[in-house]
Every structure is written in C-alpha cells, then in structure tokens.
C-alpha positions in Angstrom: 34.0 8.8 92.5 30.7 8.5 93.4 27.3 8.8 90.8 26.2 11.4 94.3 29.5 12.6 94.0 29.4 13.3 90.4 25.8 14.3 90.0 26.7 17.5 92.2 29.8 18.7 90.8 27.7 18.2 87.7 24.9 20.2 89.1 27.9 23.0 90.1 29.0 22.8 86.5 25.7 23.2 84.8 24.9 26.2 87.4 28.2 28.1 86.5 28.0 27.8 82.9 24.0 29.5 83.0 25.4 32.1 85.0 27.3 33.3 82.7 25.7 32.9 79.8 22.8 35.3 81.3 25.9 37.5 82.7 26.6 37.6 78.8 23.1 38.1 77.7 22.2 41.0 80.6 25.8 43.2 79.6 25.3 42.3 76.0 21.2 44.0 75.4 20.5 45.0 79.1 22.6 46.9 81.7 26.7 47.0 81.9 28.8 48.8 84.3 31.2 51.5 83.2 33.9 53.5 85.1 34.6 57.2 84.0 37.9 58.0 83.3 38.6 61.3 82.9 36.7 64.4 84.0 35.1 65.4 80.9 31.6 64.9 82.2 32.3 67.1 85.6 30.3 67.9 87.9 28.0 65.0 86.5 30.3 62.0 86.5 33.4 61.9 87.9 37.0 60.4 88.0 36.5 57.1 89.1 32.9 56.5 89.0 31.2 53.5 88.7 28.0 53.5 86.2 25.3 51.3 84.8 24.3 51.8 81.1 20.7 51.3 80.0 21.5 49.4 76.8 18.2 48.1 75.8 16.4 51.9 75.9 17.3 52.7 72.6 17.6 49.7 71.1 20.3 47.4 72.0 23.2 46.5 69.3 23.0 43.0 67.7 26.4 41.6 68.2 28.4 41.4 65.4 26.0 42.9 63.6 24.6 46.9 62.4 21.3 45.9 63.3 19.5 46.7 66.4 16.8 45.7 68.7 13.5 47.9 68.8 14.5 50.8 71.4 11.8 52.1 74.4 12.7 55.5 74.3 14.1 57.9 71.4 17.3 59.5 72.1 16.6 63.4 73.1 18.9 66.2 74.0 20.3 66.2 77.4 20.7 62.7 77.7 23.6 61.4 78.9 25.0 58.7 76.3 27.6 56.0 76.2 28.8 55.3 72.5 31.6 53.8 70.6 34.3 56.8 69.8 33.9 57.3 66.0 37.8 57.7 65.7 38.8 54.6 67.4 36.0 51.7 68.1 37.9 50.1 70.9 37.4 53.1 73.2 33.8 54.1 74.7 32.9 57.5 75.7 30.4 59.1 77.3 29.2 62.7 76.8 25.8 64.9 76.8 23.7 64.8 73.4 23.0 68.2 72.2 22.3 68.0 68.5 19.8 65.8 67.1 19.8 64.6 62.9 19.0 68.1 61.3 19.4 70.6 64.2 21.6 73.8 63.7 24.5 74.1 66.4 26.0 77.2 67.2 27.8 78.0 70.8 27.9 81.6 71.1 29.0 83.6 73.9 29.2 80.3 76.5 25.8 79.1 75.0 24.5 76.2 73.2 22.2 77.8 70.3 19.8 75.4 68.3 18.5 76.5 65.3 19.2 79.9 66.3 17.6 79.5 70.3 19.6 79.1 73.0 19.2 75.9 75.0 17.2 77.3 78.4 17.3 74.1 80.3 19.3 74.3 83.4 21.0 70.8 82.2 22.9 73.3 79.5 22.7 76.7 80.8 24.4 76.4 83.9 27.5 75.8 82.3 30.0 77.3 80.1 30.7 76.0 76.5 34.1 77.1 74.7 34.4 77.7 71.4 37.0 75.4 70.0 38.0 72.5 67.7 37.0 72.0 64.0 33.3 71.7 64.7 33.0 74.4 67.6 34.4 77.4 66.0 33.3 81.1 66.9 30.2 82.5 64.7 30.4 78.4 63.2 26.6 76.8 62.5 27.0 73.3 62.5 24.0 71.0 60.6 23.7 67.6 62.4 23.1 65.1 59.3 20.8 62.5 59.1 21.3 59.2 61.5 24.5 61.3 63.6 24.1 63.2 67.1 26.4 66.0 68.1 27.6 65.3 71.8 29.7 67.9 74.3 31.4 66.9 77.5 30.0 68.5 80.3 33.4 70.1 81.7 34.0 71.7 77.9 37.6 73.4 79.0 39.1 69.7 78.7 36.4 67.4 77.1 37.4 66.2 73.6 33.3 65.7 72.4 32.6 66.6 68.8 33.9 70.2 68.3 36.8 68.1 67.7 35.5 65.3 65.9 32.4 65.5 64.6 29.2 63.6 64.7 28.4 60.7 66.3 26.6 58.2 64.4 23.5 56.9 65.6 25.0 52.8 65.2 27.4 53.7 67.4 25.2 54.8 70.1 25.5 52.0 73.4 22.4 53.2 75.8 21.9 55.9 78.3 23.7 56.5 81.3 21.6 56.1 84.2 23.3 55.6 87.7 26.5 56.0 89.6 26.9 53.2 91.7 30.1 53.6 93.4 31.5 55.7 95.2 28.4 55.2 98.0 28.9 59.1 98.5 27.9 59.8 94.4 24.8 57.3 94.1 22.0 59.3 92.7 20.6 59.0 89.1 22.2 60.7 86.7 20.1 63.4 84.8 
C-alpha cells in the first residue's frame, strides 16, 4: 500500500473517531433525541414522536457521577421534563412538573391546587386531573420535600406520573423537553 494510500484512510480514521467522540459529548451534556412511547403526555407529545432534550439547561449530569454541571435555567412548573424513572433507572420518562421542593399539592375537583390556589395557567387548566394512586388521593395534600419535584402526565386517565409513585428527585432530572422533530406534521416547540 501506498504512504498516499495510507495517509487517507488514516485521515478517514482519525475523522470517524472525532465524530463520535463529539456525538458522545453533544448527547452526553447537550441535546439527545427521544421517542415517546406511550400517550401519557397527550395532546402534547404523542405516540411515536421524535424529541430533542435540552440537557445542559439545568445542569447536565456528570457521567458516572451525582454531580452536575452549573444549569442556565431553574426548573419551574409547567415545564416539560425528561428524567430517570425513580422505580427503575433503566427507563426515562417524561411528564409535566407541577410541584416544586416545598409546594402543597392537592387535585380537587379536576384541578391542580398549590398551596391551597388552583394552578390558572392554561398549560394546567385546560385539562382534567383524576384523583388516583397513593399520592393523588381525594381531599390528599401532598408536601413536595426538599431536592424532589412532583410530575403528572398530561393525559392523567392513563399516565403513571407521581400519584402513583411519588416524587422525583431533583438528581434524576435529564433536561427539558424542547421540540418534536418527527413527524414533519408535529414540529413545533413544545410548551
């Protein structure tokens, strides 16, 4: 083989290999692509949707690590969040934050109450929340603790969020859900 020969497939080798390694670094503390599964998030997000994940907004996670990278943005109700399920860390979900560390959670008559208002934005009060699970009982006040969010599913009839499992805890948290990018019909932001 030729040193022309080799010097290109060398260059092709080199090339490849810092591909991926920014590939790794850009899904690891910037942006990675998620598809939605189920329809707990309807009308938001949909079966089958493609998303991107803002991972670096709050802070991305260290790898291997608890630690995390200094966020842009705090996390605030009615954001749309990925996170690691607390009950099994192999499996992400996404669902909308309602609680944050100290609120009061009550959903009373199809209505999210915290600390004892209801939650007037049209992101909540548009839909219907159902009383159900351990954590979403009827006439229930739930107190978010310290470093945990409280998260429902859009779609509440058939969203497992946490009126069924509690809190999730603030380490777990991935980034924000920003856009569906497939389908072409669904692009928009999501909000």
């Amino acid at each position: 083989m030729s040193a022309g020969r080799k010097s290109v497939i060398r260059e092709w080798i080199e090339s490849i290999i810092v591909a991926l390694i920014l590939a790794m670094i850009i899904r690891t503390f910037v942006v990675q692509a998620f598809k939605i599964p189920t329809g707990s998030m309807r009308p938001t997000l949909q079966e089958g949707d493609l998303i991107l994940v803002n991972k670096f907004i709050y802070g991305a996670r260290v790898p291997f690590t608890d630690l995390r990278l200094p966020g842009l943005a705090q996390l605030k109700r009615g954001d749309v969040i990925v996170f690691i399920y607390p009950e099994d860390p192999k499996k992400d979900f996404i669902k909308r934050l309602i609680g944050l560390p100290g609120d009061t959670v009550e959903i009373k008559d199809g209505t999210v109450y915290i600390n004892d208002n209801p939650v007037l934005d049209p992101v909540f009060n548009q839909r219907y929340y159902y009383n159900r699970g351990q954590w979403g009982q009827e006439n229930q006040k739930i107190t978010v603790t310290q470093d945990s969010y409280f998260v429902l599913g859009d779609n509440s009839a058939s969203s497992q969020d946490s009126r069924y499992w509690g809190y999730v805890p603030e380490k777990n948290i991935l980034g924000r859900a920003i856009l569906i990018y497939w389908p072409p019909n669904r692009i928009r932001i999501i909000r």
